[in-house]
C-alpha positions, -999 to +999 in steps of 0.1 A: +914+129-406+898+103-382+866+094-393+857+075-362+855+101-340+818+113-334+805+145-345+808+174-323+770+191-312+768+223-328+779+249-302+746+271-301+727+239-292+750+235-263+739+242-227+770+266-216+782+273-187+768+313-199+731+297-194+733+285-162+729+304-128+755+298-102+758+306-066+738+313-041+734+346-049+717+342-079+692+318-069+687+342-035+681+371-057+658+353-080+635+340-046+638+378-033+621+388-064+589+372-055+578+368-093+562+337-097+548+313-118+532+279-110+526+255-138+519+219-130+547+209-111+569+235-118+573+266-097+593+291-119+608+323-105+619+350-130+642+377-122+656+405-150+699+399-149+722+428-156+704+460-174+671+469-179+669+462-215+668+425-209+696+418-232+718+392-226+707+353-225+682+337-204+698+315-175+684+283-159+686+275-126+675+242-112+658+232-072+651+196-071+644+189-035+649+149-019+612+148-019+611+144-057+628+108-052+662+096-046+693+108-064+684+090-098+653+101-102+663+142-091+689+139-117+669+122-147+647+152-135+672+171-140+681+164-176+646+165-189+642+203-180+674+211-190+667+199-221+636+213-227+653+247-218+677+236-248+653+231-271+633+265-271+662+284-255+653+307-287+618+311-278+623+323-244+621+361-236+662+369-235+680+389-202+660+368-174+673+344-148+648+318-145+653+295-110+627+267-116+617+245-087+602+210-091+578+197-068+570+158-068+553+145-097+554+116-120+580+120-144+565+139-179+579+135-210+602+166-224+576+181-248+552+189-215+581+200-198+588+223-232+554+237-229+552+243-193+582+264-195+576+285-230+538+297-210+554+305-177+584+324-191+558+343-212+535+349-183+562+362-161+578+386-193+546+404-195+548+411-157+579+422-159+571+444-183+540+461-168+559+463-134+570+499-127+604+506-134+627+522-104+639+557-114+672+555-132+701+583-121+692+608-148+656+609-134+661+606-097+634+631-079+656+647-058+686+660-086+654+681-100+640+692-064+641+728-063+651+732-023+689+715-037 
């Protein structure tokens, strides 16, 4: 055994490829959705991904315009949310996608980051969940409409 080699991270701290968003279409989908939160700098859009039981993990998904500073400072940006979204992965509601846009600001430490996050993911949960659902294809109106 080689005892010089550093200790690996323990995998569920990691920040997986299964807790990112990729591709256009999942950040389209997640602006199409229209559910918003603003909190400080932070604009955070939430979108349900794959059933409606919300299973599944929560995905980030990062939009750091140039206007937040040059490449350096996007990226240190960056790295601050994503760990926050780390940190308190297990506090988050689970089964959302959630596409967080930074606006220009002074750079905060990751515990504010940490807290803005944890109160707009609970904000936009419970509008999710007092949005109507769309009729599944058991209970579609017109299988049960009489003139069929």
């Amino acid at each position: 055994m080689n005892s010089s080699r550093p200790e690996k991270t323990p995998r569920r701290n990691r920040f997986g490829s299964r807790f990112r968003m990729h591709g256009a279409t999942a950040f389209g989908r997640a602006y199409e959705t229209r559910v918003r939160r603003r909190v400080g700098p932070l604009l955070i859009y939430a979108r349900p991904h794959g059933d409606l039981a919300r299973t599944g993990d929560t995905r980030l998904g990062l939009s750091v315009s140039r206007r937040c500073g040059n490449a350096v400072r996007r990226h240190r940006l960056k790295r601050l949310i994503r760990e926050a979204f780390r940190t308190i992965r297990a506090e988050l509601p689970t089964g959302y996608d959630l596409l967080v846009v930074v606006h220009p600001h002074r750079l905060l430490d990751v515990e504010e980051y940490r807290r803005l996050l944890v109160r707009a993911a609970g904000e936009l949960d419970r509008r999710w969940q007092t949005m109507p659902q769309p009729p599944t294809p058991d209970h579609d109106d017109r299988a049960s409409s009489p003139d069929s």
